[in-house]
C-alpha positions as CSV (number, residue, x, y, z in Angstrom):
1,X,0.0,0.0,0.0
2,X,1.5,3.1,-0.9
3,X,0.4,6.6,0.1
4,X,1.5,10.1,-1.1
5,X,3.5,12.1,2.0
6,X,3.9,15.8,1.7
7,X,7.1,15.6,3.9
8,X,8.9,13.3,1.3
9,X,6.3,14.9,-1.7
10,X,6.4,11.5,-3.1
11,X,4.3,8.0,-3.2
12,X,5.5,5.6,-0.6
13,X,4.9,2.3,0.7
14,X,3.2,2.4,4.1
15,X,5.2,0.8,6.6
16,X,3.9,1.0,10.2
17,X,6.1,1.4,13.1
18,X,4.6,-2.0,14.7
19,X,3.6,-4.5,13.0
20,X,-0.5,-4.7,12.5
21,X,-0.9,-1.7,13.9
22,X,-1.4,2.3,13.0
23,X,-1.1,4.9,15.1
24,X,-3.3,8.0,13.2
25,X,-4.1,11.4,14.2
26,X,-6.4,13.9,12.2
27,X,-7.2,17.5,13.2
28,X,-10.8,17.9,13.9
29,X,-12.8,20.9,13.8
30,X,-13.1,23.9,16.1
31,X,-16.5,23.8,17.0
32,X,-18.5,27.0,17.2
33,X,-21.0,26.2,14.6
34,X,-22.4,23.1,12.9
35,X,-19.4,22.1,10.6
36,X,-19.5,23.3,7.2
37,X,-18.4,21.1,3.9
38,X,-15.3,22.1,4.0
39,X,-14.6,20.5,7.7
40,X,-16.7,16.9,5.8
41,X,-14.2,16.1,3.6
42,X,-11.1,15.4,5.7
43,X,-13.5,13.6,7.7
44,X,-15.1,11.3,5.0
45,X,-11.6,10.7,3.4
46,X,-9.6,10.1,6.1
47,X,-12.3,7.9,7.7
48,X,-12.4,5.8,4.4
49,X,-8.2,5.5,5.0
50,X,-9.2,4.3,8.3
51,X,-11.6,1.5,7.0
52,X,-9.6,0.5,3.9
53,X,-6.7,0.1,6.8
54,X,-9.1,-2.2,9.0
55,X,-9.9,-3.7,5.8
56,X,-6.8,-4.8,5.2
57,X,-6.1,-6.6,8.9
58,X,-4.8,-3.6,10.6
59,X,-5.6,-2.6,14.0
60,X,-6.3,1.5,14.1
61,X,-6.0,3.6,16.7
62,X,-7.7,6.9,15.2
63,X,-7.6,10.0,17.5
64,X,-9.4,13.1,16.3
65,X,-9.9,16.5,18.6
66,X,-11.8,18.9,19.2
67,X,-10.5,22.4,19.4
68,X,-13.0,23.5,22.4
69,X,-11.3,26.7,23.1
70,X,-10.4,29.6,20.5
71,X,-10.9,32.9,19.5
72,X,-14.1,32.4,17.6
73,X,-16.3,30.0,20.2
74,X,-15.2,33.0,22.7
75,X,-16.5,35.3,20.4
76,X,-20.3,33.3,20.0
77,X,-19.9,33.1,23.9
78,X,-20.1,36.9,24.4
79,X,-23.0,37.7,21.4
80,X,-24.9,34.8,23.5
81,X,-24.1,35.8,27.0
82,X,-23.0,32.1,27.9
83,X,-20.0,30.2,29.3
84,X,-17.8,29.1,25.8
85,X,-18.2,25.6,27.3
86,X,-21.7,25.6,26.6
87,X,-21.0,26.8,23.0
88,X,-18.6,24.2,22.3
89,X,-20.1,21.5,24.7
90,X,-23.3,22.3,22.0
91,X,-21.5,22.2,18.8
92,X,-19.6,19.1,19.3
93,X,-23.0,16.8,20.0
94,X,-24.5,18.6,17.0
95,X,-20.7,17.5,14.6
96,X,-20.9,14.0,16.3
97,X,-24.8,13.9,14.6
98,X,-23.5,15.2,11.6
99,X,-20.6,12.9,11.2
100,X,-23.0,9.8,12.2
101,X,-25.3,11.1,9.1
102,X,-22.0,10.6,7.3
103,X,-21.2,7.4,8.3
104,X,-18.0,8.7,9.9
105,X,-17.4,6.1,12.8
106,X,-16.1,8.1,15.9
107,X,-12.5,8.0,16.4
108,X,-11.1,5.3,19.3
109,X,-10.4,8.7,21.3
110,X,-12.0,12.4,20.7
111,X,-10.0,14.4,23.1
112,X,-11.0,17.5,24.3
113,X,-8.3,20.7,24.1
114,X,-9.9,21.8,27.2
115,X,-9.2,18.5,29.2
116,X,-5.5,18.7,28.1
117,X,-4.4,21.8,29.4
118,X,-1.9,20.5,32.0
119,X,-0.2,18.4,29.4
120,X,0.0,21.6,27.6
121,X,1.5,23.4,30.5
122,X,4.2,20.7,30.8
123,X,5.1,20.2,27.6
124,X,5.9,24.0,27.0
125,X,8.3,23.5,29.9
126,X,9.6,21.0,29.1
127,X,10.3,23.0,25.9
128,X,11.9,26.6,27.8
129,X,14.0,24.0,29.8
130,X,15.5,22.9,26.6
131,X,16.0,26.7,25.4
132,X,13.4,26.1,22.4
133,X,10.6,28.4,24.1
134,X,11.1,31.7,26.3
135,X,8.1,33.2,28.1
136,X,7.9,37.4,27.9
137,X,4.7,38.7,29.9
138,X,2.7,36.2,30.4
139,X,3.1,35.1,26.8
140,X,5.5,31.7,25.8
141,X,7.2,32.0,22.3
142,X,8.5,29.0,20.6
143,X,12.2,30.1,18.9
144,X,11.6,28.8,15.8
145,X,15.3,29.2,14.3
146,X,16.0,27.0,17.1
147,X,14.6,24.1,15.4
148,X,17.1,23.4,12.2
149,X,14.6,21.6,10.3
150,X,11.8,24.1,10.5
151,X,9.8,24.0,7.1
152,X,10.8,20.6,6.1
153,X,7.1,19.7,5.5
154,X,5.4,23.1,3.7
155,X,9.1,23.1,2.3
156,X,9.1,26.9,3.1
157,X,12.6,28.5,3.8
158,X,12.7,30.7,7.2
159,X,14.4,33.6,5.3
160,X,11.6,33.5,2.6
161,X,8.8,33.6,4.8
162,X,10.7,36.7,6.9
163,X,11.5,38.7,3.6
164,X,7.9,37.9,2.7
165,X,6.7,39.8,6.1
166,X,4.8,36.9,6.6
167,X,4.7,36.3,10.6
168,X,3.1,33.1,12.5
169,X,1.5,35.0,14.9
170,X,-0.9,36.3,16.8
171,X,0.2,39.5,18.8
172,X,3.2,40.9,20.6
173,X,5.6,41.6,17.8
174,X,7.8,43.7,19.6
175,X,8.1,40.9,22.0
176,X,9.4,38.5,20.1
177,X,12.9,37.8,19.6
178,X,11.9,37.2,16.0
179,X,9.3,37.5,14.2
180,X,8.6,34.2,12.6
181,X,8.3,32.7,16.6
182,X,4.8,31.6,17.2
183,X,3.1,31.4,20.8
184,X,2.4,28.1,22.9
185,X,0.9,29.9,25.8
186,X,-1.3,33.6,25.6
187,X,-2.4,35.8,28.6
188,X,-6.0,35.7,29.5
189,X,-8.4,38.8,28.5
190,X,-11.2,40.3,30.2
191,X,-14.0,37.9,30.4
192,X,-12.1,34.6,28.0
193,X,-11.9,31.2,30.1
194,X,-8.7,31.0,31.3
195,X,-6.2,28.2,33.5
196,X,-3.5,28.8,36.0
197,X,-0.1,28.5,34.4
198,X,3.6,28.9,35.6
199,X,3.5,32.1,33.2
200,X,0.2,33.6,34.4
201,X,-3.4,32.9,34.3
202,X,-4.2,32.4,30.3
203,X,-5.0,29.7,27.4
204,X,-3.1,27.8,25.0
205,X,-2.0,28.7,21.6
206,X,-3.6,26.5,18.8
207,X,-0.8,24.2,17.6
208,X,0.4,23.0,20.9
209,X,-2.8,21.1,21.6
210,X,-2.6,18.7,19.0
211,X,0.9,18.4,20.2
212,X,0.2,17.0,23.3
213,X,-3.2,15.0,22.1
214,X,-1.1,13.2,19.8
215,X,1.5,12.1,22.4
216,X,-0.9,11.6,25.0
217,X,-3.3,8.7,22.8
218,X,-0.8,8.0,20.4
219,X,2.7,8.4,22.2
220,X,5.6,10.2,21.0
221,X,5.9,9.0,17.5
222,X,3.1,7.9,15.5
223,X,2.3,6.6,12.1
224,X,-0.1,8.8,10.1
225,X,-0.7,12.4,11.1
226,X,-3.7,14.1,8.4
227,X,-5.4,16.7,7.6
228,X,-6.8,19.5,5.3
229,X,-4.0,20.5,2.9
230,X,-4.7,24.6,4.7
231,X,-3.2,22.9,7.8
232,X,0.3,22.1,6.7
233,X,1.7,26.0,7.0
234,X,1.7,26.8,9.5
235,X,-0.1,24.4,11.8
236,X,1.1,20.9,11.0
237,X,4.7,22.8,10.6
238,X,4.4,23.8,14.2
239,X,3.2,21.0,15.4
240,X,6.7,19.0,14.0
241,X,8.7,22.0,15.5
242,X,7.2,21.2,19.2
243,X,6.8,17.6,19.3
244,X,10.5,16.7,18.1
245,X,12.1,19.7,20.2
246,X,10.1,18.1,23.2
247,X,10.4,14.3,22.7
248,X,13.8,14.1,20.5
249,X,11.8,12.1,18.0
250,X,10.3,11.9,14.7
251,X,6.6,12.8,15.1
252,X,4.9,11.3,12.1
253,X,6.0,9.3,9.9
254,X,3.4,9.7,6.9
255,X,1.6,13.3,6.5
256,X,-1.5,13.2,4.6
257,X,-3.6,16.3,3.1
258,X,-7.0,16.8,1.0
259,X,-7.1,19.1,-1.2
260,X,-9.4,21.9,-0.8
261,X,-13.2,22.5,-1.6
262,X,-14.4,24.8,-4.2
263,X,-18.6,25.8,-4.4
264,X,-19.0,26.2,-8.6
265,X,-15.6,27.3,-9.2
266,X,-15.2,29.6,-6.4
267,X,-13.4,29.0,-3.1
268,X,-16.1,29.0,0.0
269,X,-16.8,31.5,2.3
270,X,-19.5,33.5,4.2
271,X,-18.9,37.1,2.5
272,X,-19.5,35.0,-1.4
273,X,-22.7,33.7,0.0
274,X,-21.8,30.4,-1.0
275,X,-21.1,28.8,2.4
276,X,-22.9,25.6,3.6
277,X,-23.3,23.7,6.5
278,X,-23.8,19.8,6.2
279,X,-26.9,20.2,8.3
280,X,-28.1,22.5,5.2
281,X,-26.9,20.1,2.6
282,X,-29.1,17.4,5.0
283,X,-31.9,19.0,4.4
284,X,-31.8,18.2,0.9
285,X,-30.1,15.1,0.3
286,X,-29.1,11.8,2.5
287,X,-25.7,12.5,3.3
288,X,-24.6,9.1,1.7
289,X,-25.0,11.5,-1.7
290,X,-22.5,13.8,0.2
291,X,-20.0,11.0,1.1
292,X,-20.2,9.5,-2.2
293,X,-19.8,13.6,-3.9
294,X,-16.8,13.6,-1.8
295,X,-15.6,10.0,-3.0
296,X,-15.9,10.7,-6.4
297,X,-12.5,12.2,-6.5
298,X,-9.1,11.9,-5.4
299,X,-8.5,13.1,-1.8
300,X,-5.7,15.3,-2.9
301,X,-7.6,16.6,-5.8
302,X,-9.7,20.2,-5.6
303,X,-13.0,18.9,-5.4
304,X,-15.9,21.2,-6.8
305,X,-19.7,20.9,-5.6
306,X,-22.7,22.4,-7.1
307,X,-25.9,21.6,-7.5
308,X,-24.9,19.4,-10.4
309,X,-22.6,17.6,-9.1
310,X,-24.8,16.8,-6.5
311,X,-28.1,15.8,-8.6
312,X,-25.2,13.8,-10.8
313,X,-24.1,12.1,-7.6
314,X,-27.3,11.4,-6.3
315,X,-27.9,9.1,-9.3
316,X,-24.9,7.6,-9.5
317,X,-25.5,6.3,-6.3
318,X,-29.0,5.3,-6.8
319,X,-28.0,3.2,-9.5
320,X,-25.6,0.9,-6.7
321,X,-28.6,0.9,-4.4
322,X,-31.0,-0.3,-7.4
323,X,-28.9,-3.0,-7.7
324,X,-28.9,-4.7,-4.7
325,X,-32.0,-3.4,-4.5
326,X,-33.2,-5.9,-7.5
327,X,-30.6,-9.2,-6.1
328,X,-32.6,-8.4,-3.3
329,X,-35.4,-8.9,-4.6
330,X,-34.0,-12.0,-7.3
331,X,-32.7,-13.7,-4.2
332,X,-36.3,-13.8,-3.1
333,X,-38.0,-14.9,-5.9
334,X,-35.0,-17.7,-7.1
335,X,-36.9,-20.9,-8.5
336,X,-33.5,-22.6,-7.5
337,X,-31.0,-22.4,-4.7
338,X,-27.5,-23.9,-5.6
339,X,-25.4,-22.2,-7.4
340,X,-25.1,-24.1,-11.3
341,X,-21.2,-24.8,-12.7
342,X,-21.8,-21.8,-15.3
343,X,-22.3,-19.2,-12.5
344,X,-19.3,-20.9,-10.7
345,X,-17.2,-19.8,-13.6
346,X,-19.0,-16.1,-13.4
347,X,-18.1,-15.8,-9.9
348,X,-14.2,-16.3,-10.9
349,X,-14.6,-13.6,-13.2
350,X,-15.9,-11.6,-11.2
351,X,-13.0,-11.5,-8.6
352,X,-11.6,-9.2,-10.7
353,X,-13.9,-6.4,-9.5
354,X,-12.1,-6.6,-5.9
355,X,-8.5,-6.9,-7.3
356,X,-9.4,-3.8,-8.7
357,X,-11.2,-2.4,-6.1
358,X,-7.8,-3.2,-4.1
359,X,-5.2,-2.1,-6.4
360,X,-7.6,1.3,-6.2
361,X,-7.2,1.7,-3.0
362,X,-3.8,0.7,-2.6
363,X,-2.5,3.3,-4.9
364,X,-2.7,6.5,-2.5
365,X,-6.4,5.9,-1.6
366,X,-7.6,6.0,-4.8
367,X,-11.4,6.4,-4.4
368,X,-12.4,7.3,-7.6
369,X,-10.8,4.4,-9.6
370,X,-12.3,2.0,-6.1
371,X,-16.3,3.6,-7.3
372,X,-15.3,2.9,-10.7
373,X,-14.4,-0.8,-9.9
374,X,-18.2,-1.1,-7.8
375,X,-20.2,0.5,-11.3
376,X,-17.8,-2.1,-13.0
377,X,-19.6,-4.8,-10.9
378,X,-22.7,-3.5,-10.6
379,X,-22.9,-3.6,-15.0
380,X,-21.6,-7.2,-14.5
381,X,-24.4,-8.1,-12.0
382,X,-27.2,-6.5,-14.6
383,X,-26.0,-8.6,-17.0
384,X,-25.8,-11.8,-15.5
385,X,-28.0,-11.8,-13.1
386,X,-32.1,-12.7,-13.9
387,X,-35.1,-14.7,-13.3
388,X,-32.9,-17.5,-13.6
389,X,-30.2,-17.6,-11.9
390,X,-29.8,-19.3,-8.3
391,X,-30.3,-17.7,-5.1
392,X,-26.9,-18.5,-4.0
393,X,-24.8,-17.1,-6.8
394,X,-27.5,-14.4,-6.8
395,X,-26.7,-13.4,-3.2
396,X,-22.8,-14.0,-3.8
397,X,-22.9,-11.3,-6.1
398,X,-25.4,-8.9,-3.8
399,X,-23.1,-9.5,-1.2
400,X,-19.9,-8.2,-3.0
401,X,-21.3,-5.2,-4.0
402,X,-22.7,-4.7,-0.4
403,X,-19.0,-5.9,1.0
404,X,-16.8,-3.2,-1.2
405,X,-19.4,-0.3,-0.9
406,X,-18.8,-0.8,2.8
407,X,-15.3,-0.7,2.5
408,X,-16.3,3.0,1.5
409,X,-18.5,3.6,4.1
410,X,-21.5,3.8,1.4
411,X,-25.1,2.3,2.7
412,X,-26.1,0.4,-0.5
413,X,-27.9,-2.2,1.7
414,X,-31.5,0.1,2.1
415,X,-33.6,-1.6,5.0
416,X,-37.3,-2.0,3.8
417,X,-39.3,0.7,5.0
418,X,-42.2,-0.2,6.8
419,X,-45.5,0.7,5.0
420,X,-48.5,1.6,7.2
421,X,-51.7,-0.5,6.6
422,X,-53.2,2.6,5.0
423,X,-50.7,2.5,2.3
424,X,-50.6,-1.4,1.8
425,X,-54.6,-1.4,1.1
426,X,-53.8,1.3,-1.4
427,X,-51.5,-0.6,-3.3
428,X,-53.2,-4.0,-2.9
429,X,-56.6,-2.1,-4.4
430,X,-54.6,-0.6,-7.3
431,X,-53.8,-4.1,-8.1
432,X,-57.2,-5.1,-7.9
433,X,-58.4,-2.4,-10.4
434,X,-55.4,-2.7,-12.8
435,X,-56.9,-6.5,-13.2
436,X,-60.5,-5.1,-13.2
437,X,-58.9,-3.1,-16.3
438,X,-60.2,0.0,-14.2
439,X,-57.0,2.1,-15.0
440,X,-58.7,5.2,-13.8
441,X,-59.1,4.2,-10.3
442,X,-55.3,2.5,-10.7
443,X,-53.8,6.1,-11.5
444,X,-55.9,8.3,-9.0
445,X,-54.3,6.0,-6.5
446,X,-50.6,6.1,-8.2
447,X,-51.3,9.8,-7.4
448,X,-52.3,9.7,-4.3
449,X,-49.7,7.9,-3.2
450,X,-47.1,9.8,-5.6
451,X,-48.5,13.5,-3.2
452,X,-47.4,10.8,0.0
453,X,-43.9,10.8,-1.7
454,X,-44.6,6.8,-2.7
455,X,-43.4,5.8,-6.4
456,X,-44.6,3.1,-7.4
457,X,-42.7,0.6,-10.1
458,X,-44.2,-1.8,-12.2
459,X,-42.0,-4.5,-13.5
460,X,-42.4,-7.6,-14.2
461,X,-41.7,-9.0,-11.1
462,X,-44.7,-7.5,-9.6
463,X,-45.1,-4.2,-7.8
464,X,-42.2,-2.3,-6.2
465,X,-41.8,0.6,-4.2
466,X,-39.4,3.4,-3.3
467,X,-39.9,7.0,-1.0
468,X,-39.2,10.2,-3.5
């Protein structure tokens, strides 16, 4: 299995640091509003690594935060008038539905910045001890000249950025014995949560919490550390800066990034008027349509959305569903049960769907070549599949699809809904009047049903059903 790291910027096989077993960290979302579709697609990608990884045997230990205190959750704090714990205490059960909707699965940890602080505190001792931080009024700087290899993953030189006037940080310039240092530690202000610190009473900066969440679930060195490709400069950069000045130790091994989101052509944000929420996409499409949207394409391509992407999406999916939909359905109705010597043949052809499937996935995550692999079997079970065919190779084949969709974290498997009575004497009386040859009756209750948001489909199997 080979992935893509932006330390080395080239494809390399994945070898984990023990045997069997992956240590993987993702930066999750700050939460001071329901997460917008930006924040879905490092979490639908990077969960899809996760199950392709479980997939093949591994055991994954998958830790993604929270960032429960910042700048803007203090901000929606104040407007409301309550604690920012409620803010963020509110927005992380509404992510967690969100991400369920998805059929993200939650991480073996979720860790809290908030319930990390002392590990915080220590490790930015442990950092002035070894002359890589100095504190200056209530404020800890991290010397970032200090650390020799500092821009080895955005590949930005020090000098560059500095000529460039661009600076890390956050406030205090004139404090800082350089410009590019960046702050672990930041004073409290009038009316912001604060904790008691060696320096002061005050709150951490941003990049040292993942620090210490990494190292606390994952240890000092782990496999996989991912995230949006917006995080490697300077986030993820700090993050590598602190973690191998404090523990003397690679931190990741294998750095992973999506590429960024785009709504028709244009990049997302609240002043274009093109910003949405996955709540506000849910209101108009199951979010498998979203998970699939963002599946569609390579993780580290630019992915675009629009409406037409979506409706396109929407279909595509439908037609996997269909499918089983029908085996289901063939399975059901099979006249005979074994499986004959000419589908045995079929079913060794059709191993080649996985091996595909595989070789997809095993090529950087390839999703998009991995969908094209499940369409690829999906066209072979249309074609081979009928009235005919055995239950057993009938269900061998519904199962495969079912097996590699899930591998995706794509629902193709669609429980039957349960009709009320009402609804089941409507359709068993529109099949009495269709055989009465009373077609008028037969439509008015097609409509009916059709205003309920019930289609009805006639084949030649008999009736079946699906909600609009």
């Amino acid at each position: 299995m080979k992935l893509y790291n932006t330390l080395t910027k080239r494809k390399e096989e994945f070898i984990p640091l023990e045997e069997g077993k992956v240590k993987m960290y993702v930066c999750g979302p700050t939460v001071y509003n329901f997460i917008h579709i930006g924040n879905a697609r490092p979490m639908i990608v990077f969960d899809t690594a996760r199950r392709y990884m479980e997939y093949k045997g591994y055991e994954v230990n998958f830790v993604s935060n929270f960032t429960d205190v910042d700048d803007k959750i203090i901000k929606k704090s104040l407007e409301e008038g309550v604690p920012a714990e409620e803010i963020s205490e509110r927005y992380i059960k509404e992510c967690k539905k969100d991400m369920a909707d998805m059929n993200v699965k939650p991480a073996t940890t979720h860790p809290k910045a908030t319930e990390e602080i002392d590990g915080m505190i220590e490790m930015i001792e442990t950092l002035i001890e070894k002359g890589y931080a100095y504190p200056v009024d209530g404020t800890v700087y991290f010397r970032t000249r200090k650390f020799n290899e500092y821009g080895k993953l955005s590949h930005k030189n020090l000098d560059d950025l500095r000529s460039g006037n661009r600076s890390l940080l956050v406030s205090g310039e004139d404090q800082k014995e350089d410009p590019l240092d960046f702050v672990l530690w930041k004073p409290k202000k009038e009316g912001e949560p604060f904790w008691v610190s060696p320096w002061g009473e005050g709150r951490p900066g941003w990049h040292i919490e993942c620090s210490v969440m990494s190292k606390k679930y994952l240890g000092e060195e782990i496999d996989i550390h991912a995230g949006g490709e917006d995080l490697i400069f300077p986030h993820h950069e700090n993050e590598i800066a602190q973690s191998e000045c404090c523990n003397g130790k690679i931190f990741a091994r294998y750095w992973l990034h999506n590429g960024f989101l785009n709504i028709d052509n244009r990049k997302m944000s609240k002043s274009l008027g093109n910003f949405f929420t996955v709540r506000e996409i849910g209101e108009q499409y199951d979010l498998q349509v979203l998970r699939f949207f963002m599946l569609s394409a390579h993780y580290r391509s630019p992915i675009n959305f629009s409406r037409e992407i979506m409706e396109s999406s929407k279909n595509a999916l439908e037609r996997i569903v269909t499918a089983v939909s029908n085996l289901k359905h063939l399975e059901e109705t099979a006249k005979t049960a074994n499986v004959t010597e000419e589908e045995k043949e079929l079913l060794k052809e059709m191993a080649v769907y996985r091996q595909k499937f595989e070789e997809a996935m095993d090529d950087d995550l390839n999703t998009a070549d991995a969908v094209s692999a499940i369409f690829e079997l999906v066209k072979f079970a249309n074609t081979h599949s009928g009235e005919a065919s055995s239950a057993e190779f009938i269900k061998t084949v519904k199962d495969e699809i079912i097996s590699l969709s899930d591998i995706l974290g794509l629902l193709v498997d669609k429980k039957e809904d349960n009709l009320d009575a009402e609804i089941e004497n409507l359709i068993a009386e529109r099949q009495t009047a269709r055989k009465a040859r009373n077609f008028k009756r037969a439509d008015e209750i097609r409509d009916q049903l059709l205003a309920q948001g019930i289609i009805l489909e006639d084949t030649r199997e008999g009736v079946k059903w699906k909600r609009a």
